[in-house]
N, C-alpha and C positions, 0 to 999 in steps of 0.2 A: 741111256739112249736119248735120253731129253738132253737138248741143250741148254748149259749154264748162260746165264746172262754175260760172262766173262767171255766166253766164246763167242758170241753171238755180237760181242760190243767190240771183239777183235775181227771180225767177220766185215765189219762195219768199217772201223778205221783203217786196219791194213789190206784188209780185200783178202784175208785165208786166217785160216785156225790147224793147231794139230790137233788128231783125235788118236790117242796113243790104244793101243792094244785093241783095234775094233775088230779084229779077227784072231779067233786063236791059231795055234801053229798047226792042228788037225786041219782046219780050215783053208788054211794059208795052203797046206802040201796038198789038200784036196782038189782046190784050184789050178797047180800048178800042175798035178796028174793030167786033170782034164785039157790047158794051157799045150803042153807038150803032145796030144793027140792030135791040136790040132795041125801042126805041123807036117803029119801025115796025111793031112785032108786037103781037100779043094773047096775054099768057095768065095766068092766075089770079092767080100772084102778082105781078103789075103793082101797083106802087101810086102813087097820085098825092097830090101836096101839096093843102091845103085849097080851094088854087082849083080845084080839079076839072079839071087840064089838063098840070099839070107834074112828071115821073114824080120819086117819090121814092125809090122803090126798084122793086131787081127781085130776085125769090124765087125759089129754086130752079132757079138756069137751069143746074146740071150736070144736071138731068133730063131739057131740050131741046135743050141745048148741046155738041160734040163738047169743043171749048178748055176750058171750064169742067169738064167730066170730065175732060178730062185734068189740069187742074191741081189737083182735089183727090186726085191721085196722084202730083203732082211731089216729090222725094224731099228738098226745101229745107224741105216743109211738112209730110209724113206721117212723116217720123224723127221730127222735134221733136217731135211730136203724140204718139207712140208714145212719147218718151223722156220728155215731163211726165206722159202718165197712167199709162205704167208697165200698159201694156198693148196689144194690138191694136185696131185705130179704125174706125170708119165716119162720114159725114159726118150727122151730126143737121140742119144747116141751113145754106143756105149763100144768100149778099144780096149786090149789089150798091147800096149807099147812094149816090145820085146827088148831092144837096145842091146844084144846080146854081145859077149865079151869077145874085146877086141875088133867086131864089125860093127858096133849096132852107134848109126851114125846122128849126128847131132839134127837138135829142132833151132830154129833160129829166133830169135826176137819176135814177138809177135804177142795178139790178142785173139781169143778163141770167140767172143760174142761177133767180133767183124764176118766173120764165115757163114754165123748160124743164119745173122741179120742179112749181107751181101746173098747167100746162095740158097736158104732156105725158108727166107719172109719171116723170120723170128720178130717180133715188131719193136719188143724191149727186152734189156739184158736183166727181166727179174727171172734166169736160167741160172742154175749151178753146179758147179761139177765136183766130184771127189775123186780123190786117186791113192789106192789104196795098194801098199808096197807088197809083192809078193817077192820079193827078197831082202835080206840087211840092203840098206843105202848108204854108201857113204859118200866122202869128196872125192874117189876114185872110180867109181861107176858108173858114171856121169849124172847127177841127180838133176831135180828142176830146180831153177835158178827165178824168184821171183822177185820183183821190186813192192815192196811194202807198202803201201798207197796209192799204187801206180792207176790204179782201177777208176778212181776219185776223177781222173782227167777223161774220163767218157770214151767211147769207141773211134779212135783214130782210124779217120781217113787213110787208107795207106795205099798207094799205089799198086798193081798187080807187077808182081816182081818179074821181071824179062826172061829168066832163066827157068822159071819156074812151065814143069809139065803143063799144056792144057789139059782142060776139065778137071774132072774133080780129083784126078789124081796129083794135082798142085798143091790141093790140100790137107795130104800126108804125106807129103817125101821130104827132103831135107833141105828143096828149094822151095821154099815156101809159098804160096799163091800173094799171100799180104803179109808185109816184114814191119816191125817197125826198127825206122830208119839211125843209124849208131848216133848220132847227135843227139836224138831226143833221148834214149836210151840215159848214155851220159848225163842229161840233166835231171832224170828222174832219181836214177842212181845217185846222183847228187845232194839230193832230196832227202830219199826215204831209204836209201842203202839198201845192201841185198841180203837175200834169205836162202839159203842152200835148204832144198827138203831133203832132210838124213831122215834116218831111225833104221829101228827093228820091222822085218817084216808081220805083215798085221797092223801096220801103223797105216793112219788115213789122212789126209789134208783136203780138207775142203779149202775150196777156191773161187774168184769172183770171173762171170767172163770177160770183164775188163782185165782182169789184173795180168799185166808186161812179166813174159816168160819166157823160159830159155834152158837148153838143155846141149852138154858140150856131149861131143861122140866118147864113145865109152873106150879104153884103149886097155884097159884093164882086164884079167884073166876071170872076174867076176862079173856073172850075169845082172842087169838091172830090168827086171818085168812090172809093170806096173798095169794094173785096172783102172782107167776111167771112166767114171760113169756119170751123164749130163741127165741132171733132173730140169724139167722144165714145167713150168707155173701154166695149169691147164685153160687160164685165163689168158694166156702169152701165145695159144698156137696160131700158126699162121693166119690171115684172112682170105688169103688167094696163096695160093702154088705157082713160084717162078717158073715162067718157059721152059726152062734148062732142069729138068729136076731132079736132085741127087737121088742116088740109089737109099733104099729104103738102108742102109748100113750105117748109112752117116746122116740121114734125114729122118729120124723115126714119123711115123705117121699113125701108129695107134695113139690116140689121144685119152683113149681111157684110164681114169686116176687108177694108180698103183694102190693096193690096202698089204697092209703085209701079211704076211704068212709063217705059221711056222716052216723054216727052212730047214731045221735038222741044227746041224752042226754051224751051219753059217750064221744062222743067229744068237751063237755062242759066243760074248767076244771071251777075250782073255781073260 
């Protein structure tokens, strides 16, 4: 559960690390039991693909969820969390990205600290996020596409995209509220080459909110569900609350540090 100094020094140079087997497959299906109910429920942060039918994500479900709180206190995921920001954590945000086979449509270019910073007064990107695979990934399921150092170049300015929904529903659909634009893209690519996150599910990748990302739409007869969850450095929360202010789904506002728990089974890895 402690992180290796190799990890931590990959954390650093490339802006993500894998953390292979951090959930067992009891764990992994426990999740995905719970994952698939919600589909039969209603609540805010629900969101659907552009057909207006097929959920793309689900927002904030440790807020209604017993499994999902417990596991943004499983101790595989709140050490690490604690040992990159180098301080006490609470969860700023946390999604389930469904991408489901054959609908589940693409994320474009882009940086996840510009949102927190732009829409939530994050004031510095020492936030981090994990995304922990709740099924096999491969290069057919449309996995996340990252640039290796991309992070190093700091929080790009990036336009508010034309096409992109207003309010905060810009900042999960597939038109993105902030893109980064294909030129830059290109010369980073150039740079630091790209990194496809595969594996087995139960597998986790921690990642930088700087670091340039991207996920193609899934066309495949296999599902691609993934867990993110944004720890945030309790030294890092807002000082003032923007005018506009996101729903508590995407804006956590308990600041209280995380301590872990025994979770049962979630803090079993493999």
């Amino acid at each position: 559960m402690v992180l290796t100094s190799k990890e931590i020094d990959a954390y650093e140079s490339d802006g993500y690390f894998v953390q292979h087997n951090a959930l067992s497959q009891d764990a992994v299906e426990h999740l995905l039991s719970c994952t698939m109910d919600f589909q039969t429920q209603t609540h805010p942060g629900h969101v659907l693909e552009k057909d207006g039918k097929t959920h793309r994500a689900f927002h904030g479900c440790h807020l209604y969820d017993d499994t999902y709180n417990e596991l943004i206190r499983a101790p595989q995921f709140l050490i690490p969390a604690q040992q990159l920001l180098h301080d006490n954590v609470y969860i700023h945000q946390l999604k389930v990205n469904v991408k489901q086979a054959f609908s589940g449509e693409m994320w474009p270019w882009h940086q996840d600290y510009i949102y927190w910073r732009n829409e939530d007064n994050i004031p510095t990107a020492n936030i981090v996020s994990v995304m922990i695979f709740l099924d096999d990934i491969d290069e057919f399921n449309g996995p996340l596409f990252f640039i290796p150092g991309s992070h190093t170049i700091g929080c790009v300015d990036a336009s508010k995209a034309a096409d992109a929904p207003k309010g905060w529903e810009g900042n999960v659909s597939a038109s993105l509220t902030y893109q980064i634009d294909a030129p830059l893209v290109t010369r980073l690519v150039k740079k630091g080459g790209l990194f496809s996150a595969t594996g087995k599910k139960g597998t986790a990748v921690w990642f930088h909110g700087n670091l340039v990302h991207a996920s193609p739409p899934n066309i495949s007869p296999h599902n691609r569900r993934i867990v993110i969850l944004t720890y945030n450095a309790v030294s890092n929360i807002p000082t003032t609350q923007p005018q506009n202010l996101r729903p508590e789904f995407l804006n956590g506002r308990d600041y209280r540090p995380l301590v872990t728990q025994d979770a049962g089974q979630l803090a079993q890895p493999a």
